[in-house]
N, CA, C and O of each residue as an XYZ file, in Angstrom:
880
protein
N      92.602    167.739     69.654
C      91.515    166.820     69.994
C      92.018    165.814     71.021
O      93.186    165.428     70.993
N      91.015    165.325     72.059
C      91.792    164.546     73.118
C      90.459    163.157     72.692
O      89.235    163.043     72.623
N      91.677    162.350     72.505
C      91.439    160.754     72.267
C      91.143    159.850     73.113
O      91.901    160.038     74.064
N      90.353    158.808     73.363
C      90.488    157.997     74.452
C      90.424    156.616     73.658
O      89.479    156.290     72.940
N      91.676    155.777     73.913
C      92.026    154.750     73.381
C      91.827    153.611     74.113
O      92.484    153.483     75.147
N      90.873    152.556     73.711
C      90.509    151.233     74.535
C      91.153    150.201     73.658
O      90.679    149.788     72.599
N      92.226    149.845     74.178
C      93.046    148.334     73.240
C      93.932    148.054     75.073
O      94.311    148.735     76.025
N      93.869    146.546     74.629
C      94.267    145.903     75.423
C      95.769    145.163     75.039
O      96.404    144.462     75.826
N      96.130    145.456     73.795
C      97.400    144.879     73.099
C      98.191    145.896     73.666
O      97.822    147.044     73.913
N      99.402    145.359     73.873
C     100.396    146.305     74.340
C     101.125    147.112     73.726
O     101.491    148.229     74.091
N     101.450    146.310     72.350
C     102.201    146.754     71.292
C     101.253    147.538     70.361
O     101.722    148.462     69.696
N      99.862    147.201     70.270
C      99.153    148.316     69.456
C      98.906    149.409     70.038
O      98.739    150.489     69.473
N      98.849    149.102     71.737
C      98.224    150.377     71.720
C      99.570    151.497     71.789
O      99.452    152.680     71.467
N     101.024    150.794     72.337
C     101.823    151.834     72.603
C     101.298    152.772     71.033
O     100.550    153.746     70.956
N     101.993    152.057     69.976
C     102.044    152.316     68.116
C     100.938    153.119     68.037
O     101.285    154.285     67.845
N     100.010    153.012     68.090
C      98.465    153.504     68.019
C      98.857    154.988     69.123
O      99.404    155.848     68.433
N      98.733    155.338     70.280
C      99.412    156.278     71.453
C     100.301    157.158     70.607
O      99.870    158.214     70.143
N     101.496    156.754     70.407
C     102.663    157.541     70.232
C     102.331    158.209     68.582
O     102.684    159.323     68.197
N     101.533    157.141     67.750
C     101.317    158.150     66.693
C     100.310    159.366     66.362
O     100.540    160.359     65.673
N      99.139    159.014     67.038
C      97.936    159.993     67.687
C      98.922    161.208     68.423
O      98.622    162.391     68.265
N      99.874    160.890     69.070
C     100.353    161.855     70.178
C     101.290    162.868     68.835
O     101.654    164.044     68.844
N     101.333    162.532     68.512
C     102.566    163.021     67.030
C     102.001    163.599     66.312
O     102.658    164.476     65.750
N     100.618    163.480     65.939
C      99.660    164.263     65.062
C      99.468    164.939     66.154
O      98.257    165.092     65.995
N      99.749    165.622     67.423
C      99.679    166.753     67.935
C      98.226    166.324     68.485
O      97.267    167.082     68.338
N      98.112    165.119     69.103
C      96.429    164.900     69.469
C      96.329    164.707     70.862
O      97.506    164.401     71.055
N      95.954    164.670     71.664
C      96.287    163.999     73.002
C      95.564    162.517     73.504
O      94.404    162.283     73.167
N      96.027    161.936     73.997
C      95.734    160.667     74.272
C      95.366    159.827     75.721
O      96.313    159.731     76.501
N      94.392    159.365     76.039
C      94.190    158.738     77.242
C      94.050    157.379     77.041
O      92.877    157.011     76.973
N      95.397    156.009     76.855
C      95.379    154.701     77.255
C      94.751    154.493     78.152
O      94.871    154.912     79.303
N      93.506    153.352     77.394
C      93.246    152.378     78.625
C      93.068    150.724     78.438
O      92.693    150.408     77.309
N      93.203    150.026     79.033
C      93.222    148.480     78.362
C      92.154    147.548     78.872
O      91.952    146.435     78.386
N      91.503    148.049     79.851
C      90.346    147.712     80.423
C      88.629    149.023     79.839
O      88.555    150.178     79.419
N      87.591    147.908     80.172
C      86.478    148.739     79.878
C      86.499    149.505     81.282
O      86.642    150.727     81.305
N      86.371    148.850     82.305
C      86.151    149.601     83.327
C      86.675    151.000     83.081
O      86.077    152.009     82.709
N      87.987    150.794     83.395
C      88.540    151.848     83.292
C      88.614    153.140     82.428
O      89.033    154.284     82.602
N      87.885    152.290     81.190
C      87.376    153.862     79.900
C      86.262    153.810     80.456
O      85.821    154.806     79.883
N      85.115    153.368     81.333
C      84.081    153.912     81.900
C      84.325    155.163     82.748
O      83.783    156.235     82.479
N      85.163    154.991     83.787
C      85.504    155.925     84.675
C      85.887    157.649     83.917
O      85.524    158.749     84.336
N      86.708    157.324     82.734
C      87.584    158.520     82.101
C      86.181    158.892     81.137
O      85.755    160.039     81.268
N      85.492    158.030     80.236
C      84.422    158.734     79.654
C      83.587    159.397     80.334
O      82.973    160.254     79.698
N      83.234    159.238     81.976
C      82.690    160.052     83.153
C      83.211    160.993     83.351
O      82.256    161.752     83.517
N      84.368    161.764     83.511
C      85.192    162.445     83.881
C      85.791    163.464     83.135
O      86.253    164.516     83.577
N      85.738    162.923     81.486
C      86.803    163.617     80.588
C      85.737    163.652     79.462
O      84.979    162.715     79.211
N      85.769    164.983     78.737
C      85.339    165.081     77.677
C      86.409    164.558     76.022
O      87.633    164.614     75.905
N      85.712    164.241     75.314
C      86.747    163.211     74.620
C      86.169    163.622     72.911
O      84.993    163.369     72.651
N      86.927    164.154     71.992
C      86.848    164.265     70.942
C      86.745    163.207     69.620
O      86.441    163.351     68.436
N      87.260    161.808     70.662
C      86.846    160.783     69.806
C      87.511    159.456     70.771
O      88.269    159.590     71.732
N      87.125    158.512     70.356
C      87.114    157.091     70.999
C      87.420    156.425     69.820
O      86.777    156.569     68.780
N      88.989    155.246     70.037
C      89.063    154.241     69.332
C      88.997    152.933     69.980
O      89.757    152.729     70.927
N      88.263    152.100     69.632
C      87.643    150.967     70.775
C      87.568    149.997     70.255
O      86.653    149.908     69.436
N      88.595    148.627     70.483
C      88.866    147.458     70.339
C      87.300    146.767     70.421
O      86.333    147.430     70.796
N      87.235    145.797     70.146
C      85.951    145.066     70.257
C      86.169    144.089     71.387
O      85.367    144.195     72.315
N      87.188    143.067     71.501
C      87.249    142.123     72.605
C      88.271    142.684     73.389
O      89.377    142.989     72.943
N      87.767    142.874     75.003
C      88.880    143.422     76.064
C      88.691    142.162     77.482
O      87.982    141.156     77.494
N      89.218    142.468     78.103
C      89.689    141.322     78.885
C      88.226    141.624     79.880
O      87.410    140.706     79.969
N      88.064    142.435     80.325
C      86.561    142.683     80.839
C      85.346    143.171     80.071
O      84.392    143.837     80.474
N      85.655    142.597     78.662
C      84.128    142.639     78.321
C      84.057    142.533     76.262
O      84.778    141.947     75.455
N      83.072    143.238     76.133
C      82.603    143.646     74.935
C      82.567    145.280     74.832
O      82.129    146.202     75.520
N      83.478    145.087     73.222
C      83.508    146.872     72.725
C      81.821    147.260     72.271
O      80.934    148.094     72.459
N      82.042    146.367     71.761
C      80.334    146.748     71.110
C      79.226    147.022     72.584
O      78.646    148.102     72.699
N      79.089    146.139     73.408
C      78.352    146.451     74.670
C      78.979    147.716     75.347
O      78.402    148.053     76.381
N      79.956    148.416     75.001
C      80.136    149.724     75.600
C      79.661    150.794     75.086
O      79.374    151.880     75.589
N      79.580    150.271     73.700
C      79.571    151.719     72.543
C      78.354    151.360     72.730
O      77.865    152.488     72.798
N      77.036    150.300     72.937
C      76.121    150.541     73.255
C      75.050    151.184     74.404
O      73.860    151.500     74.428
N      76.364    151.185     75.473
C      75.841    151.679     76.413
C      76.217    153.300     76.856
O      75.808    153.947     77.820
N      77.131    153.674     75.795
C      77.112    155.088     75.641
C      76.416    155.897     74.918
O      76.438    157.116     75.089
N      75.693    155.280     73.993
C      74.633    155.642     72.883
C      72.961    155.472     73.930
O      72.092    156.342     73.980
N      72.933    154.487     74.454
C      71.968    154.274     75.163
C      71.603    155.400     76.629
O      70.564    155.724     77.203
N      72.982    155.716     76.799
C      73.271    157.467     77.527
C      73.275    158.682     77.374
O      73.491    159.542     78.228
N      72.867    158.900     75.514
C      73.261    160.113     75.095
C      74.444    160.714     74.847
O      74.690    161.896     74.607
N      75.467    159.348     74.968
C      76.875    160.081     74.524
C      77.008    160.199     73.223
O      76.823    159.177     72.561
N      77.287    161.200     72.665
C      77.347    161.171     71.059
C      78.968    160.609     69.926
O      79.297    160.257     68.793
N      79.547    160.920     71.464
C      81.172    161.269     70.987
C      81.583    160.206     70.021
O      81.467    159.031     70.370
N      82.023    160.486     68.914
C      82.548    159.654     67.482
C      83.025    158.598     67.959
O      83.204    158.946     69.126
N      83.417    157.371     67.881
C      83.531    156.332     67.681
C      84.047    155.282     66.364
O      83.291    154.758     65.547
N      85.457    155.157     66.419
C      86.019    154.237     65.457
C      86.489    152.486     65.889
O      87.560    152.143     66.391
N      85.619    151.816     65.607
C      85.889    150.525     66.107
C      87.483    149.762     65.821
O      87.933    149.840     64.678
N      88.033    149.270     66.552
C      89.420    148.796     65.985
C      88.887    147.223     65.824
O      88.211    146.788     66.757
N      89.122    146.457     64.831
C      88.748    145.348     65.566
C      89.863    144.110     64.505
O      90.179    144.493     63.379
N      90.394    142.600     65.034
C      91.116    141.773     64.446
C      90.028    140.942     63.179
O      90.332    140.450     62.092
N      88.835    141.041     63.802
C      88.388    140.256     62.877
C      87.069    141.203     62.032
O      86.148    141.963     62.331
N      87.929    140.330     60.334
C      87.012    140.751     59.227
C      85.857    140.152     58.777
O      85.620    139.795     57.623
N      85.134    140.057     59.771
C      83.842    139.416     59.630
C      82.762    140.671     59.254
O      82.713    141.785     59.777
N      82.027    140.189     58.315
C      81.162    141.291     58.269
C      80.249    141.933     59.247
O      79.978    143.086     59.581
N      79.692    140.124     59.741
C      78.558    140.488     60.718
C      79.095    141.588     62.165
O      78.417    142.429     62.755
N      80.489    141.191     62.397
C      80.960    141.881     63.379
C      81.259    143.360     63.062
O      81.379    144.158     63.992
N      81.358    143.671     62.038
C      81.648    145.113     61.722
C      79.892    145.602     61.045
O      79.530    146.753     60.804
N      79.253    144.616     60.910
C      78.030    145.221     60.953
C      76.995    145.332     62.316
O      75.972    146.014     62.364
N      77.507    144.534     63.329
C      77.065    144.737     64.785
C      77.851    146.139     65.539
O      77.248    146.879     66.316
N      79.126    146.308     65.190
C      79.468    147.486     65.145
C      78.687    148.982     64.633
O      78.356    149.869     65.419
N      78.544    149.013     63.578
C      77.793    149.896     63.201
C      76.559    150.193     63.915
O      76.293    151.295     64.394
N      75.702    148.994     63.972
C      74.466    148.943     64.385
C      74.174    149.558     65.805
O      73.128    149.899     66.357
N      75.935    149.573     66.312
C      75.362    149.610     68.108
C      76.289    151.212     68.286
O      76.996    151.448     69.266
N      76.054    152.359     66.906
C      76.307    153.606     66.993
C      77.872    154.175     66.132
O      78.173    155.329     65.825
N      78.897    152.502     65.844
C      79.824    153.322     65.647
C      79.852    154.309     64.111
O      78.982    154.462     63.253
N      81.280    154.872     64.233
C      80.997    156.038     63.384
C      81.784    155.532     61.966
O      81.622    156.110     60.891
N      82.531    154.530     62.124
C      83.717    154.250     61.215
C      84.766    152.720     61.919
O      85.120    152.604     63.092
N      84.937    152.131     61.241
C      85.927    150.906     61.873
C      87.370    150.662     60.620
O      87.646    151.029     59.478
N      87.973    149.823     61.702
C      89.265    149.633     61.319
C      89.773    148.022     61.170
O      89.194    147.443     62.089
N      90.268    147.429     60.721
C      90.314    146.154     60.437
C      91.698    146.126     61.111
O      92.075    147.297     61.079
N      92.524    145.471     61.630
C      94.176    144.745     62.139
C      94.228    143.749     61.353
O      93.564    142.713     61.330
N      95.188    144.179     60.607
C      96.352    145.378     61.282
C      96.122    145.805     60.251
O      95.792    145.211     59.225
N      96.376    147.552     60.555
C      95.936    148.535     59.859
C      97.394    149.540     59.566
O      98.387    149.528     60.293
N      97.296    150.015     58.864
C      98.127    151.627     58.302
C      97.981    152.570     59.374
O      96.907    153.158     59.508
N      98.817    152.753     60.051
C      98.139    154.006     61.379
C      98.317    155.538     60.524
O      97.996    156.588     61.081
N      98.909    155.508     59.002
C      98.687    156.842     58.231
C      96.674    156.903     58.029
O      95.870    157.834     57.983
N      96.543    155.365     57.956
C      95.309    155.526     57.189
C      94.096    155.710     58.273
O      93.048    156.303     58.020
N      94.393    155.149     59.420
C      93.697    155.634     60.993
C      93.937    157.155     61.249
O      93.178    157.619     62.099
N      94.827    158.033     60.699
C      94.682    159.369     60.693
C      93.557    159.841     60.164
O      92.601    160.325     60.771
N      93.694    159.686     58.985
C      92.927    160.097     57.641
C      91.281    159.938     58.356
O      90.377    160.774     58.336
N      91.289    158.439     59.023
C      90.042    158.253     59.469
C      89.360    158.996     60.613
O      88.167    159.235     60.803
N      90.614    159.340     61.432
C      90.041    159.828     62.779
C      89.535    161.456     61.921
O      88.364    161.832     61.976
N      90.411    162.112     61.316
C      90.135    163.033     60.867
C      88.986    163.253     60.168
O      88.208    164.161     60.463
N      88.770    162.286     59.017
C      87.563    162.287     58.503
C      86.219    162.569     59.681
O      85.438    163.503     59.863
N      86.432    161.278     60.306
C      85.327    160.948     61.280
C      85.303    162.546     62.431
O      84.205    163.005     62.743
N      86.078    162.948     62.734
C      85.922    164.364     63.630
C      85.160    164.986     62.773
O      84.092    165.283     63.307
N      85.267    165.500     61.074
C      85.343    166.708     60.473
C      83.299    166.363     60.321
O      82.490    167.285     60.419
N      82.966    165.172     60.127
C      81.744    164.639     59.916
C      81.084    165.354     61.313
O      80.268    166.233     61.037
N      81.311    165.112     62.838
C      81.274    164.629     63.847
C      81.166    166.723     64.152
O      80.161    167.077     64.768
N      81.830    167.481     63.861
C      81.998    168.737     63.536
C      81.118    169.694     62.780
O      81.042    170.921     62.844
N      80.463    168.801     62.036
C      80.150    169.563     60.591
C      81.360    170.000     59.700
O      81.002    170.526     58.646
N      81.869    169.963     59.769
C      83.204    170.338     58.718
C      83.953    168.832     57.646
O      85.068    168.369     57.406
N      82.632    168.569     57.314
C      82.807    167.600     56.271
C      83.401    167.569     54.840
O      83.595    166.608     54.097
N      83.672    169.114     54.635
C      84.903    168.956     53.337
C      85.642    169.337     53.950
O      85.509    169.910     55.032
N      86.669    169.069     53.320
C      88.446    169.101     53.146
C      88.829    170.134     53.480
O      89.715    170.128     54.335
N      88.288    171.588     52.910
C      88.769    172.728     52.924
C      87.701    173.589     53.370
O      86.642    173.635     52.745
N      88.013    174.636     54.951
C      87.137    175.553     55.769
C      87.492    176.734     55.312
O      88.659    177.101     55.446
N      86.440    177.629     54.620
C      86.638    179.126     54.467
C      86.919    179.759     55.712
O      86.101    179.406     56.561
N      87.703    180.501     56.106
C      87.668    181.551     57.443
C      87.887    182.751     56.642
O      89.082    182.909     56.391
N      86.836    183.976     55.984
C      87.337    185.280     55.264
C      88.067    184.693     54.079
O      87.758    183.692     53.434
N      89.209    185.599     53.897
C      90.388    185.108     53.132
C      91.400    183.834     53.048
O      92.120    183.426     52.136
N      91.145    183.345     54.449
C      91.816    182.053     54.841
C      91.262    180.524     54.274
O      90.090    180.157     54.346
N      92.211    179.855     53.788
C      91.520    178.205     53.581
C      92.531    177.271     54.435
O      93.738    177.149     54.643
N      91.283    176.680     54.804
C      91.909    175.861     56.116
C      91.630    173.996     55.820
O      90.655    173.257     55.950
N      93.421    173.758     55.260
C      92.659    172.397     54.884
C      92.922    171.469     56.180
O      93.982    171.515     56.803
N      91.649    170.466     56.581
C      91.800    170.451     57.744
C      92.310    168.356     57.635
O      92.546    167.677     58.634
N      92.338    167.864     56.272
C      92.814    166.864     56.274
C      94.471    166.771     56.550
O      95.048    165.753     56.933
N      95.046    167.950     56.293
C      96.374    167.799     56.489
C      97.037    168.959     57.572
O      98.167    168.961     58.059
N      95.875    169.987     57.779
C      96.406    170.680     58.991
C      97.147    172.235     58.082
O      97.979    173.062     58.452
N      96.582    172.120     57.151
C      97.431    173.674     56.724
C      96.514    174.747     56.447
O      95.343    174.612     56.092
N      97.137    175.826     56.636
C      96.141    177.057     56.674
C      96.929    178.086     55.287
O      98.131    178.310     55.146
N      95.811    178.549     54.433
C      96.705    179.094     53.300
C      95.742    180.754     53.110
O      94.528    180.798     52.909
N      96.546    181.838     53.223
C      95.923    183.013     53.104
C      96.796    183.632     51.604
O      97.854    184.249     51.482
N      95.990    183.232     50.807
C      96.162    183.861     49.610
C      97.279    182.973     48.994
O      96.942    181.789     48.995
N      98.367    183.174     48.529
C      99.732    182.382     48.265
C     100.815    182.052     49.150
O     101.990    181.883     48.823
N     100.412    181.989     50.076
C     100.836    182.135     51.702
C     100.484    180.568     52.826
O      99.340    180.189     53.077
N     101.522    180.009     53.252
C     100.900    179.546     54.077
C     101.092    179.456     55.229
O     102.154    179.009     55.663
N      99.778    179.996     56.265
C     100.195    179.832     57.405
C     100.694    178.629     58.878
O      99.870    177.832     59.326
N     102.295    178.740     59.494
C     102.337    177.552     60.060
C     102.178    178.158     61.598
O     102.613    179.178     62.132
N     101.320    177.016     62.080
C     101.022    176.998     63.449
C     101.521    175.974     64.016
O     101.343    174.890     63.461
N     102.540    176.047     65.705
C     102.542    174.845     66.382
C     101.848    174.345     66.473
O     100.640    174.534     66.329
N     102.835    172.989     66.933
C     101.178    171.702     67.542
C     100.158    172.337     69.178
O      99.105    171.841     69.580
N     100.739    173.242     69.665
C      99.917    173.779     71.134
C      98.711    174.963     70.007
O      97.509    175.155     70.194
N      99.607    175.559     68.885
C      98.385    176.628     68.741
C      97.428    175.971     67.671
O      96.253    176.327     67.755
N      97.797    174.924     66.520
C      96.659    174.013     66.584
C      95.687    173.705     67.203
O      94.514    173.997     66.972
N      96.395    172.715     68.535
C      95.078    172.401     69.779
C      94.620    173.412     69.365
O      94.462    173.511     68.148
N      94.251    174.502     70.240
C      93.656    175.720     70.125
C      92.655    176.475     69.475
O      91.628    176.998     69.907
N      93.367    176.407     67.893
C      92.781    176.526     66.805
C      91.689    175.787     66.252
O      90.644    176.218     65.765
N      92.164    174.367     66.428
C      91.201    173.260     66.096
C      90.342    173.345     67.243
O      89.285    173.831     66.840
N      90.286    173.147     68.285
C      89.270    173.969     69.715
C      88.061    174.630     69.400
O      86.886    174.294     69.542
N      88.501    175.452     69.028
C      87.488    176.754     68.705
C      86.760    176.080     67.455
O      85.614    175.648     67.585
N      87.410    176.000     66.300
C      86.980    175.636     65.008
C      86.356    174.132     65.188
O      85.951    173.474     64.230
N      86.335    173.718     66.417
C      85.093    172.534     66.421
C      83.917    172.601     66.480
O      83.044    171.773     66.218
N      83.857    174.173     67.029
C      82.410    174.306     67.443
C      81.867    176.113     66.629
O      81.203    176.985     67.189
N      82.357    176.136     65.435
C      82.165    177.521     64.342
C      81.043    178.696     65.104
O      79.859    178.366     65.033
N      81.284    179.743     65.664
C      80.596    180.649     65.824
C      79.928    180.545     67.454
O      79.072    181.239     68.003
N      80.638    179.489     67.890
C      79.811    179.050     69.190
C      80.850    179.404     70.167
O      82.012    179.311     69.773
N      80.634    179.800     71.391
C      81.584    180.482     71.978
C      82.463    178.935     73.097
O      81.715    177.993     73.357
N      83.977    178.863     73.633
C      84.449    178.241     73.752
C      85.049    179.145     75.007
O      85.438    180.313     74.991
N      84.990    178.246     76.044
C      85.761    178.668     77.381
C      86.970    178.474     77.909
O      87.761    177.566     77.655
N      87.119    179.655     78.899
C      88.737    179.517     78.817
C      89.079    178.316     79.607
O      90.155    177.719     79.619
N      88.153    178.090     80.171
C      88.340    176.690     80.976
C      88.644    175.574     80.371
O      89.447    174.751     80.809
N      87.641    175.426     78.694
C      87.706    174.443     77.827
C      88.893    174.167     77.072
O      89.517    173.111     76.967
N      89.134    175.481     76.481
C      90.287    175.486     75.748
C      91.922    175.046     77.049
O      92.890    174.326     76.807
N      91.566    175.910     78.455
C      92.856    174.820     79.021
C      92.637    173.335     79.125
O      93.617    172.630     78.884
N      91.586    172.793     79.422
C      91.226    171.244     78.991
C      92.146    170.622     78.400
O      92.803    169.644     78.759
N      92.187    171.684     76.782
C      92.494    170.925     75.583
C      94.349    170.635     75.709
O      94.894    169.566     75.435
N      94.986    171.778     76.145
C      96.600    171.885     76.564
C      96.134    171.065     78.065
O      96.814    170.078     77.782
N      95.790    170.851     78.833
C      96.193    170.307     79.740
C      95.997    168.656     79.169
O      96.579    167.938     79.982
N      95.589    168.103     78.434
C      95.492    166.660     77.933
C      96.760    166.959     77.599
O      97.452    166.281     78.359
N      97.588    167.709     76.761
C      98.734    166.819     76.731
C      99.848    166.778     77.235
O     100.903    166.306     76.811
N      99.383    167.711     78.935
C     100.582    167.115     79.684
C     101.235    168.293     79.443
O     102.447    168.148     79.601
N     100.820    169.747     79.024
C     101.628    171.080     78.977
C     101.473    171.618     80.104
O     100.435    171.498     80.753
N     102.532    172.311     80.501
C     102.379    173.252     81.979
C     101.171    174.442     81.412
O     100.988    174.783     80.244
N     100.502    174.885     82.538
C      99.388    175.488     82.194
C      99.570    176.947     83.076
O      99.526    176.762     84.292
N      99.684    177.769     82.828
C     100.050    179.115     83.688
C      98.451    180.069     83.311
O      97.522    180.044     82.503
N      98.787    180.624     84.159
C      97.046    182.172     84.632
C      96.886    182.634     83.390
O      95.806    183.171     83.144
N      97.829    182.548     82.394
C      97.498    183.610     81.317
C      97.921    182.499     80.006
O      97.923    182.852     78.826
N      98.173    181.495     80.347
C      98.511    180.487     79.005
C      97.763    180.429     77.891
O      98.220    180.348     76.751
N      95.992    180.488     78.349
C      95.186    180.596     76.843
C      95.242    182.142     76.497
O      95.024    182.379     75.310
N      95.414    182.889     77.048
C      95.207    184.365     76.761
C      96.539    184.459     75.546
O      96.269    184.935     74.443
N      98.089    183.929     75.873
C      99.390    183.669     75.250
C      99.036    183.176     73.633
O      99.390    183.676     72.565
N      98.311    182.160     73.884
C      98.192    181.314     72.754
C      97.211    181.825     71.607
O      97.332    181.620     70.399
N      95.970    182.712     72.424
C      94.978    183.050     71.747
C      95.755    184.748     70.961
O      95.650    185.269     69.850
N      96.352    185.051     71.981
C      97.142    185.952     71.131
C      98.292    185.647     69.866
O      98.535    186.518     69.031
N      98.702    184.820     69.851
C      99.947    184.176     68.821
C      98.558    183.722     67.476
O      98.609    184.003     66.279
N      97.732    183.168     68.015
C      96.610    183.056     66.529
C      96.070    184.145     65.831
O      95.845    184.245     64.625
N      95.851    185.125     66.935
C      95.731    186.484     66.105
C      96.501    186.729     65.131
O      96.327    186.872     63.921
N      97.748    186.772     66.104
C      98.894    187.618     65.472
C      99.355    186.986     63.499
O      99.523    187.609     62.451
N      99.386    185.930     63.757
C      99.535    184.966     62.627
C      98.187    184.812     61.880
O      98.444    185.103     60.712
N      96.710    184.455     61.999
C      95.687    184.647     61.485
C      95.126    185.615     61.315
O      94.474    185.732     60.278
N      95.167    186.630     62.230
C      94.216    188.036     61.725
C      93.653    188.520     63.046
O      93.406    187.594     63.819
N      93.359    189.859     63.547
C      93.359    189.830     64.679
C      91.366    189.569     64.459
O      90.817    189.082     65.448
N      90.760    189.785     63.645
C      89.470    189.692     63.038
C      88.964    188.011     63.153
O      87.833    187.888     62.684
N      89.339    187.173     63.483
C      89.226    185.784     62.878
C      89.058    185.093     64.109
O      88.458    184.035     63.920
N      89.514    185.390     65.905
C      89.515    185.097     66.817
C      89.345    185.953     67.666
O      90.214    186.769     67.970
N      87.430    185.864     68.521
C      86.828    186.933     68.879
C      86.641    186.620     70.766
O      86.562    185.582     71.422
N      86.628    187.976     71.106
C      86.458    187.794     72.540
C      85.007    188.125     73.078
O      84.271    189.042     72.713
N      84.779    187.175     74.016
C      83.493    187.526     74.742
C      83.908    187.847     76.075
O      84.307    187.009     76.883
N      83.827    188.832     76.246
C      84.578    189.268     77.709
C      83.851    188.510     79.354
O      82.693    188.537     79.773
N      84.698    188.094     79.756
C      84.048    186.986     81.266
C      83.581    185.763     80.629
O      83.024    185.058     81.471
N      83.592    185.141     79.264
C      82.744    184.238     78.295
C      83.668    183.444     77.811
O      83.647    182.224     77.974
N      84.678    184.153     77.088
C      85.212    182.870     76.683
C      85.596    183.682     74.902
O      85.615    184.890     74.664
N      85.831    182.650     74.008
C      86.816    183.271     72.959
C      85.343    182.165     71.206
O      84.495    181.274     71.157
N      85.832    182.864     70.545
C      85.129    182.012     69.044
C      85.422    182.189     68.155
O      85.940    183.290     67.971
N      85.291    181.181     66.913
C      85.901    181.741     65.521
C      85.020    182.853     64.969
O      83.891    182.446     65.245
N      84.921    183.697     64.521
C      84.630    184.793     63.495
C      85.207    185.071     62.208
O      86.384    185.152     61.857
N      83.629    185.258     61.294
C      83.891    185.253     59.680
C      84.180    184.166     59.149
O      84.777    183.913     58.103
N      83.677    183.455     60.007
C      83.268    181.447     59.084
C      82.278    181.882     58.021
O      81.411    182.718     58.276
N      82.411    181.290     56.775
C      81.609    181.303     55.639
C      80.915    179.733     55.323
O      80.177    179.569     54.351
């Protein structure tokens, strides 16, 4: 999933960055609104964590003016102060979930995750694929007494496809997802990767649409 992070603290946002980047997520710092204007134009974004006061403006007047655009993309407010009214002006102006400072960045996992799986449809814990259970709060895949481990590149990937169940996903999209984090990207890199998920998941479970693009198969 590729993140776009609006904090203007230096020290939160590195902490906040480097641990998102570690859960295998990819990340786009920015410390200005402007500047997450430009990248929310440009970049498709699996979720937004967005400070409330930035040096050019209001969080809440952004998240309102992306809602007021038709942007749907999830939204977790970060914010210093525990005021209600402010985390209820939050809500009000679209977000999906907020965070109080200083926070647990284990427990900002849990949240971003939650908030994707909602944001997904994949609102419980655990995704049937066939024989496969895919728990997606902690990232493990278990086929029978078995569990299967995937890198953090065939994750991306995996989680890619499985954002959008039965709906077909392009090869363009899926390089998107490896090119956020800064991986070299070669002619045949998703073809590499989409093959290693077979090989390890089933060759049944990850389907081709030829000139189209790739999808999960045998979601229950």
């Amino acid at each position: 999933m590729r993140v776009l992070l609006v904090e203007d603290d230096a020290t939160l946002g590195a902490a906040v960055r480097d641990h998102v980047i570690n859960g295998s997520h990819a990340v786009d710092w920015m410390q200005r609104l402007d500047d997450a204007r430009v990248s929310m134009r440009v970049t498709r974004y699996g979720l937004v964590l967005l400070d409330i006061r930035l040096p050019d403006g209001s969080g809440v007047e952004f998240l309102k003016e992306l809602r007021l655009n038709g942007n749907s993309t999830p939204v977790i407010i970060l914010t210093a102060h525990d005021q209600i009214s402010e985390r209820i002006q939050g809500l009000n102006a679209g977000a999906d979930d907020y965070l109080v400072k200083p926070f647990n960045l284990d427990e900002l996992t849990a949240r971003m995750h939650a908030v994707a799986r909602r944001h997904s449809g994949n609102s419980g814990e655990i995704v049937k694929l066939g024989s496969l259970e895919i728990h997606l709060a902690d990232r493990r895949i278990m086929s029978m007494d078995s569990e299967i481990i995937l890198s953090g590149r065939e994750w991306a990937v995996f989680e890619r496809l499985l954002s959008r169940p039965g709906a077909i996903v392009s090869k363009d999209q899926i390089e998107e997802t490896l090119y956020a984090f800064g991986w070299e990207i070669q002619s045949n890199t998703v073809e590499v990767y989409v093959s290693r998920l077979r090989k390890k998941l089933g060759r049944e479970y990850v389907g081709t649409v030829r000139g189209v693009g790739y999808r999960i198969e045998g979601r229950s």
